[in-house]
N, C-alpha and C positions, 0 to 999 in steps of 0.2 A: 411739524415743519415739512416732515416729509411728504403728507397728504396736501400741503399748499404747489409744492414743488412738484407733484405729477399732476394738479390740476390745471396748475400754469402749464404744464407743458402739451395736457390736452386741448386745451383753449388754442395756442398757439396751431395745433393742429387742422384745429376745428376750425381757424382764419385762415389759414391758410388754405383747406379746401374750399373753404368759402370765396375765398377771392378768387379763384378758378372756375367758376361755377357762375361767375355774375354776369349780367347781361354784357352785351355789345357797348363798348364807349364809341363817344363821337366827340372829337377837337375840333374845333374853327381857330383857325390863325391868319390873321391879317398881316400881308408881305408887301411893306411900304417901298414902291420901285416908282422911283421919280415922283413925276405927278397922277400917276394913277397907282389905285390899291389892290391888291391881287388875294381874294380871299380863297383860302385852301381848306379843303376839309381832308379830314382824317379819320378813317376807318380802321377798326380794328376788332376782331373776333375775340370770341373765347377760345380760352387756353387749351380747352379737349374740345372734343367735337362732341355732338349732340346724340350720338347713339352709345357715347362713353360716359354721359352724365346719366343717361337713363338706365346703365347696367349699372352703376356705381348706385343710383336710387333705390333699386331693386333689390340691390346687394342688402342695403342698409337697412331697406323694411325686411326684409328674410331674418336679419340680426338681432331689430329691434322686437321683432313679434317672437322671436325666441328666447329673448331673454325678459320678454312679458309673459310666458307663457312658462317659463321656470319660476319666476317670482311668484305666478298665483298658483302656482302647484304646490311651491310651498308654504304658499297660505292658507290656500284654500282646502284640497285635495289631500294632502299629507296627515293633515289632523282628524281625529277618531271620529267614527260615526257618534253621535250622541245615542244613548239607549231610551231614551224619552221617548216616546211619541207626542209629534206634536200635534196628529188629528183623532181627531174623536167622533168616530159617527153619534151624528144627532138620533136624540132619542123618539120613539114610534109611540104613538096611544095606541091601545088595542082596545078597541069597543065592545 
């Protein structure tokens, strides 16, 4: 129960920068005045600005490549050399 409950609450995280991060919306509203229609648009930015999504991205690859780089060290790198040899020089005729 516990590991559903910190995953929900990652998740929620994880929407919520995400929806800070999404592009530009655009609204059209039609504004009925008399006999003419008055169409309005609507702009609107992102929530951070564009040199704060790009240090946050950078951040998150610096994160992600290290905690890629701790998982294969302990997979890869931590475990014994093997005492085997696995090459074998090919064998020579002598004439």
């Amino acid at each position: 129960m516990h590991l559903v409950k910190k995953s929900a609450t990652y998740l929620v995280i994880f929407l919520v920068l995400l929806a800070f991060c999404t592009q530009e919306s655009e609204a059209t509203r039609r504004v009925m005045r008399g006999r003419r229609t008055l169409t309005r648009r609507y702009f609107t930015g992102m929530a951070i600005p564009g040199w704060l999504l790009a240090v946050l991205i950078g951040i998150g690859e610096l994160i992600l490549g290290g905690a890629l780089y701790l998982v294969m060290n302990r997979m890869i790198l931590a475990k014994p050399a093997q005492e085997t040899n696995t090459y074998t020089p090919a064998k020579q005729q002598e004439v």
